[in-house]
C-alpha positions in Angstrom: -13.1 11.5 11.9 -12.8 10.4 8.3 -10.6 7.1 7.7 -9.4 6.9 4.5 -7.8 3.4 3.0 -5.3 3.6 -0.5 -4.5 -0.2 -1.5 -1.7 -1.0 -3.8 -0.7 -3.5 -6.3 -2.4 -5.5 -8.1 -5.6 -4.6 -6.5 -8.2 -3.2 -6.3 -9.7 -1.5 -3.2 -12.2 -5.2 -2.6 -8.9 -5.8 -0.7 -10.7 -4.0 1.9 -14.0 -5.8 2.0 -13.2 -8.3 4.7 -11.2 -5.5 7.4 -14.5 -3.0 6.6 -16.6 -5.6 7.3 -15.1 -5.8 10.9 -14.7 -2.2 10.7 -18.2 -1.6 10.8 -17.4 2.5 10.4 -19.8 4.3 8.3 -17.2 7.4 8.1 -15.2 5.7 5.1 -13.7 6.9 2.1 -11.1 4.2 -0.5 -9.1 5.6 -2.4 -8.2 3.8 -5.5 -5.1 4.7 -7.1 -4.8 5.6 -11.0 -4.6 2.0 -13.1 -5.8 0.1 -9.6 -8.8 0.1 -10.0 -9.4 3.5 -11.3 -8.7 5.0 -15.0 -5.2 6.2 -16.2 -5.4 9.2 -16.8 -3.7 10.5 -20.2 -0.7 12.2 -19.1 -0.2 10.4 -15.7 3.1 8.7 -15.4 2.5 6.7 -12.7 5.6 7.8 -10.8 5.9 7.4 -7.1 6.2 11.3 -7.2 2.9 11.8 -9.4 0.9 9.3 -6.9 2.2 10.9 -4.0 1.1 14.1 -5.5 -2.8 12.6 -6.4 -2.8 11.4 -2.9 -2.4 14.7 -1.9 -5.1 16.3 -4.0 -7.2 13.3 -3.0 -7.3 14.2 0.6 -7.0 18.0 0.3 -10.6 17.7 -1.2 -12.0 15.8 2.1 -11.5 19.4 3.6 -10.6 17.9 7.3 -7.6 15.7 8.8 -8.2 12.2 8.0 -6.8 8.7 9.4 -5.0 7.4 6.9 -4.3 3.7 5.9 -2.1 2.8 3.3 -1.2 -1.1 2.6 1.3 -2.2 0.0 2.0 0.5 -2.6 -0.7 2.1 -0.9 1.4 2.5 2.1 4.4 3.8 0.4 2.0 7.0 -0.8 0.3 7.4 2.3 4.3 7.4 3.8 4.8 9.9 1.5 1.8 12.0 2.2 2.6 12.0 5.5 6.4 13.1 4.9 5.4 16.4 2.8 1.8 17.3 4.2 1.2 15.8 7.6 -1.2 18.9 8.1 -3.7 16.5 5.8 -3.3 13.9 8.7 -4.9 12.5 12.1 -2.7 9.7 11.6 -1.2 7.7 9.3 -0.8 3.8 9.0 1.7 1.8 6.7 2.7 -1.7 6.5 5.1 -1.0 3.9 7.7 1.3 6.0 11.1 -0.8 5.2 11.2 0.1 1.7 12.3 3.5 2.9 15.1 1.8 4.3 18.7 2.9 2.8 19.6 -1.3 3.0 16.1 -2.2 1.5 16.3 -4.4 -1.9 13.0 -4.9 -4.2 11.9 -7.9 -4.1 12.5 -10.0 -6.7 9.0 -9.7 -8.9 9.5 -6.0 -8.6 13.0 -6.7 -9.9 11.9 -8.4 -12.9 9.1 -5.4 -13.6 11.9 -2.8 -13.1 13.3 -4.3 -16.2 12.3 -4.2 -19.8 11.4 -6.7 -22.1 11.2 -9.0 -18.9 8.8 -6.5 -16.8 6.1 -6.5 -20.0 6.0 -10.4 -20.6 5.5 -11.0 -16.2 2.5 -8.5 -16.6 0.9 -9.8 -19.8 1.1 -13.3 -18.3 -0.9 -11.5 -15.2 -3.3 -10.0 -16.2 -3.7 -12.2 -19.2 -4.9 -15.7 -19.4 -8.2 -17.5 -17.9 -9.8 -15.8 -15.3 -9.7 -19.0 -12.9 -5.5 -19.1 -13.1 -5.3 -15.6 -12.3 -7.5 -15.9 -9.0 -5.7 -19.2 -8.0 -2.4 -17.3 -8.4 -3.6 -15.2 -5.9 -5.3 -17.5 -3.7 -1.7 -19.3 -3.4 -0.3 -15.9 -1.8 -2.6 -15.8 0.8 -6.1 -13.8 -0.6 -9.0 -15.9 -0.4 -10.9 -17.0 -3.2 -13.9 -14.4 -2.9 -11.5 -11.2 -2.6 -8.8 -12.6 -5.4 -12.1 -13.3 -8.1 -13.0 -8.9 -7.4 -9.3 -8.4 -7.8 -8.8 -10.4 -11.1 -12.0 -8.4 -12.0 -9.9 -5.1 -12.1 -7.0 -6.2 -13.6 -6.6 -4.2 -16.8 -4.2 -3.1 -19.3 -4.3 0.1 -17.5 -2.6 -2.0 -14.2 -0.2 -3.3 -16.0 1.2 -0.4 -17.4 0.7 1.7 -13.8 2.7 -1.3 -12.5 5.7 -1.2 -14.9 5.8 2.7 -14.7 5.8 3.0 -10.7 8.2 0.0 -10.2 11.0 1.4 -12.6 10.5 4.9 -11.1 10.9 3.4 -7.6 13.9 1.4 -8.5 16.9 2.1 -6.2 18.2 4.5 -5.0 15.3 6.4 -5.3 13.5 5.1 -2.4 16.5 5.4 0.2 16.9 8.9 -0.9 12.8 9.5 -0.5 13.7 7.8 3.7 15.7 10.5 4.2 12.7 12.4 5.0 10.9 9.6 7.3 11.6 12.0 10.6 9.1 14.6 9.1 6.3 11.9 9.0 6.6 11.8 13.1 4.6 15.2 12.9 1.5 13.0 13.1 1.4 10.2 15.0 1.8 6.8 12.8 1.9 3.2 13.1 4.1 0.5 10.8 2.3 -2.8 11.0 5.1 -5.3 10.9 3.2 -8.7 9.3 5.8 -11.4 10.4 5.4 -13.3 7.5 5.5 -10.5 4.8 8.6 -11.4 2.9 8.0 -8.4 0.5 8.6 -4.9 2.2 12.2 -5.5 4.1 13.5 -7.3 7.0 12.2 -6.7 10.4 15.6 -4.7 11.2 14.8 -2.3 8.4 10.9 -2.2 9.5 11.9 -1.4 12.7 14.5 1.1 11.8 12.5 3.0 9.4 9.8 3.0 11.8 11.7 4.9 14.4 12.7 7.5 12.4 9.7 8.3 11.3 8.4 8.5 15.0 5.6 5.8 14.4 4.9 3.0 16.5 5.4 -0.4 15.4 2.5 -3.1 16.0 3.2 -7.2 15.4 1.0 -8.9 13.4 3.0 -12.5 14.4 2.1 -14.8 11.1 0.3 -13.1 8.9 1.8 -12.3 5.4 1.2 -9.5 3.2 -2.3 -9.8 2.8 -3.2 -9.6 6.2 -6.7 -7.6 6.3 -7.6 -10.7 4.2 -5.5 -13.3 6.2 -7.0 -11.9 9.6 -9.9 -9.1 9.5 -10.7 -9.2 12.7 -7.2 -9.1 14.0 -6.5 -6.0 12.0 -9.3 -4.2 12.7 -8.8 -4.7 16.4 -5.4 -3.0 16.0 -6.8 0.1 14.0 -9.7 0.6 16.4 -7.0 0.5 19.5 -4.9 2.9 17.5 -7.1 5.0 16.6 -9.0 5.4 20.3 -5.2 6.4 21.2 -5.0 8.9 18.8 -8.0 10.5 19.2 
């Protein structure tokens, strides 16, 4: 059965690289968002609504249930795929569950992007500037070197205005209000992957809350951060492949 993988923010799908490598499946499909990695469309606003909604087309077109894996903004679609069409589904995986939390606040980069003036100047200063600074940025968040050079490769003009657009239609209360829905998302069986040191997608209370009403196991990834299919391949592929033999 068909995995299918939908990255997030700022990246492109090379987030993946590493994880497939360990994968070693053949039966593969990335999915790259519109502005990560794949053209804005004219006319796309870049809401969460509007990605949820090309997610959905996305898959439709793969004409079978798929195992979905979703990591950062990736998650959140592939959370809410999973919430209005889990007939698309296998299975779903997220490691971005806790922003569905009614407690959950953005974290303070998305803060800044969620508001004007400021939100354009922090994106011009990412995806502008040297090359070099731009990948050392992102090798200081925990992407090595390798992975962060592709990713600074795809950084466009196109990002930065995908990013602005989905952040501010995300801001509060708009995401607690989309939670209300998790307990549909347990029609397919689904797994949060809780990265201890992911400081970025809510507390472990609100991981673990969100999880269980969506119905979806909850799998530890003690110390690794936010980028952990870069951080540890081999660790997260073992916890896909164990899922997914589960599954079926």
């Amino acid at each position: 059965m068909t995995a299918v993988f939908v990255h997030g923010n700022p990246e492109t799908s090379a987030v993946w690289g590493p994880l497939l490598t360990e994968l070693g499946r053949t039966d593969v499909v990335l999915l790259s968002p519109p502005g990560f990695g794949a053209p804005l469309p004219d006319g796309f606003g870049a809401t969460v609504g509007e990605y949820r909604d090309w997610l959905v087309g996305e898959v439709e077109a793969l004409g079978e249930p798929v195992h979905l894996v979703g990591h950062d903004w990736g998650g959140g679609h592939v959370v809410n795929l999973a919430m209005t069409r889990p007939d698309l589904l296998r299975s779903w995986v997220t490691d971005i569950i806790g922003v569905f939390d009614p407690d959950y606040v953005w974290h303070p980069l998305a803060q800044i992007w969620q508001r004007p003036g400021e939100g354009e100047e922090l994106v011009e200063r990412m995806i502008g500037g040297p090359a070099d600074e731009r990948a050392e940025r992102l090798v200081g968040r925990g992407i090595t070197r390798p992975v962060a050079d592709l990713l600074v490769a795809g950084q466009t003009a196109d990002m930065g205005r995908a990013i602005l657009a989905l952040y501010r239609s995300a801001a509060q209360p708009v995401m607690a209000e989309l939670g209300r829905d998790l307990p549909a998302a347990a029609a397919r069986p689904g797994l949060c992957l809780l990265a201890t040191a992911d400081d970025m997608v809510g507390t472990d209370e609100q991981r673990r809350r969100s999880a269980v009403l969506a119905g979806a196991r909850v799998e530890v990834l003690d110390g690794l951060g936010h980028w952990w299919m870069v951080e540890d391949p081999a660790r997260g592929a073992r916890v896909l492949r164990d899922f997914w033999d589960e599954v079926g």
